[in-house]
C-alpha positions, -999 to +999 in steps of 0.1 A: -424+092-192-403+120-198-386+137-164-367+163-161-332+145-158-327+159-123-364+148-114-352+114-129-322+114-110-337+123-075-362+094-083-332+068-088-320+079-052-293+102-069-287+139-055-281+168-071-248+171-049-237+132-058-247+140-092-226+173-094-194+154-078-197+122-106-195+151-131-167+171-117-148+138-111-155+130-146-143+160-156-107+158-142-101+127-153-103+144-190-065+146-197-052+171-229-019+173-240+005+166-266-008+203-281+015+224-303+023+243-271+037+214-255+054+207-283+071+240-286+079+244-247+096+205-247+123+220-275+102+216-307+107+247-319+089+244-350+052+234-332+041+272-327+037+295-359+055+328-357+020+343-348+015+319-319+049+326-310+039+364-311+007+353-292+027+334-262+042+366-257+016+391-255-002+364-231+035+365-209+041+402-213+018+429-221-016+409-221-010+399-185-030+365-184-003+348-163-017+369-139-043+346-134-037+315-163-006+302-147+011+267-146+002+237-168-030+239-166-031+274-169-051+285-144-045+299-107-074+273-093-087+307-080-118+333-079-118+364-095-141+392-104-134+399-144-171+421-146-184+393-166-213+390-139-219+434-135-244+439-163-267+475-163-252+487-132-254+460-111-240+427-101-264+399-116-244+368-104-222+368-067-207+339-078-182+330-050-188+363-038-190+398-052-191+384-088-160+366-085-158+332-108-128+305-106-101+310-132-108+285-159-081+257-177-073+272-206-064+239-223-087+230-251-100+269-250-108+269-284-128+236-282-156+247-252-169+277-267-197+298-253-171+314-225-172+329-192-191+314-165-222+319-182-218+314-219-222+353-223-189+350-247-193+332-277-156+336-291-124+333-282-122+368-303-147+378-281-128+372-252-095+388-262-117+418-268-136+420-235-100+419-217-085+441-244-118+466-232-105+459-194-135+439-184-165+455-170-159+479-147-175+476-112-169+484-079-148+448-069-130+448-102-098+427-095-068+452-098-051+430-131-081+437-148-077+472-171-078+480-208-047+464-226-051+484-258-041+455-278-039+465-317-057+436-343-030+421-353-022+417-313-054+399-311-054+380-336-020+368-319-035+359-288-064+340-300-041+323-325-018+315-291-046+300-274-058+278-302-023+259-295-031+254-265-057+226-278-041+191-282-047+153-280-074+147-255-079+114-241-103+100-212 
C-alpha cells in the first residue's frame, strides 16, 4: 500500500511535529567546512581566486550581505522580509509574519539550489540578481534591502564568492 509518507508516518504513531524536529535535528548535525573560504581566512592566501577575493568584498562592502549573512555560519539566525513572498501586489506567504523568512546558512549555497524559502530562485545568479534589483518592493521591505546596482562582472564576483563558501561536508 502506498501512503502518503505523512499518512504513513501518523499511522506508525509519528507526528508531523516529532517528525519535523528529527529532520531539523538531523539537519544541524550536518557539519561543512574545510571550504576554500576557510582556507583563505585561516592564512592560506592562495585558497580564494582573485575573483572570489573580489567577491568577498562586494559581499563585505558594497553588496551588504553582512547585513544579514554574518558569523560562521553566515547567517543572523533571524527573520527578514527580502519581497521574495509579495508577488502581483500582494503578500502570498506571512511567513513569520508580514512575509518575513529566517536568514539562511550560506555554507554549501551553491550545493541546495532552488533558493529562497520557496524554491522560486533557481540560481545562485539568480539570486545575486534579485538583490542586485533590491528585492521586491512591498510595504514591510526590510530597510537593507535596495538596488545595489552591481555591474556583471560584480556578479559574477559574488556568485563566484559564494561558491567558496562550499567545502568538505561530513555527517
Amino acid at each position: 500500500m502506498n501512503l502518503p509518507i505523512a499518512d504513513a508516518a501518523t499511522r506508525v504513531g509519528l507526528s508531523p511535529e516529532n517528525i519535523s524536529r528529527a529532520l531539523a535535528s538531523y539537519v544541524r548535525s550536518i557539519l561543512s567546512g574545510n571550504s576554500p573560504y576557510d582556507r583563505f581566512v585561516n592564512g592560506e592566501r592562495t585558497a580564494l581566486s582573485v575573483t572570489q577575493q573580489t567577491g568577498l568584498q562586494l559581499f563585505r562592502g558594497k553588496g551588504n550581505c553582512t547585513a544579514c549573512h554574518v558569523g560562521p555560519n553566515f547567517t543572523d539566525e533571524r527573520l527578514h522580509n527580502t519581497g521574495v513572498a509579495w508577488r502581483d501586489g500582494q503578500l502570498n506567504d506571512a511567513g513569520g509574519g508580514e512575509g518575513r523568512f529566517k536568514t539562511p546558512t550560506l555554507r554549501e549555497a551553491a550545493r541546495t539550489a532552488p533558493y529562497m524559502h520557496d524554491g522560486s530562485v533557481p540560481t545562485l545568479e539568480a539570486v545575486v540578481d534579485f538583490y542586485t534589483d533590491g528585492g521586491r518592493s512591498n510595504p514591510s521591505i526590510d530597510p537593507e534591502i535596495h538596488p545595489l546596482r552591481l555591474s556583471t562582472e560584480e556578479k559574477q564576483a559574488l556568485v563566484a564568492f559564494l561558491k567558496s563558501l562550499s567545502g568538505v561536508v561530513t555527517r
